[in-house]
N, C-alpha and C positions, 0 to 999 in steps of 0.2 A: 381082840386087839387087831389093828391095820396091817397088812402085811406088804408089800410092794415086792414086786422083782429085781432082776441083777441090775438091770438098767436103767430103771427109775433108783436103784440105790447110786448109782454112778453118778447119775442127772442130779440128786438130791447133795449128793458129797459136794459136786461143782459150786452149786447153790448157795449151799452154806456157807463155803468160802469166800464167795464173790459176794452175798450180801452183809458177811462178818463186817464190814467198815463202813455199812448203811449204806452204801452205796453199788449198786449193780452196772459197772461202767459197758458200753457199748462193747469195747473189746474184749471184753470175761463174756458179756452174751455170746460176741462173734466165736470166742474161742469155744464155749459149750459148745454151739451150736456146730462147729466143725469138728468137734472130737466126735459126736455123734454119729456123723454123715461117716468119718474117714476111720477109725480105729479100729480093727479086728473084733475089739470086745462087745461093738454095738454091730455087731450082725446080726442082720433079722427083727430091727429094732425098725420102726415105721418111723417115721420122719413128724408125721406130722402128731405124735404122740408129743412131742417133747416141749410144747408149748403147756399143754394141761398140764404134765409133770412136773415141770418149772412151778408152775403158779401152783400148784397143790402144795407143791414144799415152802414155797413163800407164804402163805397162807397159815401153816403148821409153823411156821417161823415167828409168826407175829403173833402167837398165841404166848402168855408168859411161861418161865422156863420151859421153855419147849425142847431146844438144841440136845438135851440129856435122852428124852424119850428117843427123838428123830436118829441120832445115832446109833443107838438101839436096834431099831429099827432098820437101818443101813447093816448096821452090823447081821444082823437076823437075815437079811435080803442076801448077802453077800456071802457066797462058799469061798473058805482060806486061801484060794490059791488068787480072786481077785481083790483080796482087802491090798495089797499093797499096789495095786494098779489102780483100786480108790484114791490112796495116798497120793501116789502119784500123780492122778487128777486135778485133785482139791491143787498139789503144788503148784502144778502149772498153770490153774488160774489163779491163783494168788500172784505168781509173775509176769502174767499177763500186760499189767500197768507197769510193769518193767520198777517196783518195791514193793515188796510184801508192808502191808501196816500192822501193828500193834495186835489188832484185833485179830487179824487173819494168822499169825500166830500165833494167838490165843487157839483158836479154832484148829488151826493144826493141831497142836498139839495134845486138842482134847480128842480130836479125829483120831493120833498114833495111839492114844492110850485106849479108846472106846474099840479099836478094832486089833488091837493086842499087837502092832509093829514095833518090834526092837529097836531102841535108840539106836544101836549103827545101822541096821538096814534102812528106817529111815534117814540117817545121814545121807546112807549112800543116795538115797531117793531126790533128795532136796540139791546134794550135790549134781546130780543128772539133771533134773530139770534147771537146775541154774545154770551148767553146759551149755542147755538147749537156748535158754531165752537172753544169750550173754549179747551184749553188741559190741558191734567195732569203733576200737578206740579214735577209730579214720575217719568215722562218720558217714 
């Protein structure tokens, strides 16, 4: 079986969220592509990896039922202490387009359960990233 590392598991979580509604908007790319560059968790992560990784998991994505394996798989990649820093990825590009759709909580919350996060911890997780991407009612 395939195995990938901590940050192809990160890269591949992003993925999955942002293609959940068929569509990979410009700013879920831009947002991947800067959690990459800026986040603590991607140190030592090469820059110019994260184009193959993307399209490798896009690829794994278009194959049928795939999403059960590929979690799996994330899951397997990922030591306990970053599954909820995946969580938390996956959220923050789901609110990237400023609303989550249909599908992308679908994918969440097949993401909470495949990677064993507690309904309140992911509460709390969803409530932080909605903090983050909230805007001003002033415009």
């Amino acid at each position: 079986m395939k195995t990938i590392n901590h940050h192809a598991a990160l890269i591949y979580v992003m993925v999955i969220v942002s293609a959940s509604d068929g569509v990979m908007s410009d700013r879920e790319l831009q947002a991947i592509g800067d959690a990459t560059k800026k986040l603590p968790v991607f140190r030592g992560f090469e820059e110019h990896h994260l184009l193959p990784v993307a399209q490798e998991c896009a690829a794994m994505l278009r194959e049928p039922d795939s999403l059960n394996p590929i979690l799996l798989l994330v899951k397997e990649a990922l030591p306990p202490h970053l599954r909820e820093t995946a969580y938390l990825l996956a959220m923050e590009i789901a609110l990237t387009d400023s609303r989550i759709m249909l599908e992308e909580l679908r994918v969440l919350d097949l993401l909470r359960h495949a990677l064993g996060i507690d309904r309140l911890v992911a509460a709390a997780l969803e409530r932080a990233a909605r903090a983050r991407y909230q805007v001003s009612a002033e415009g």
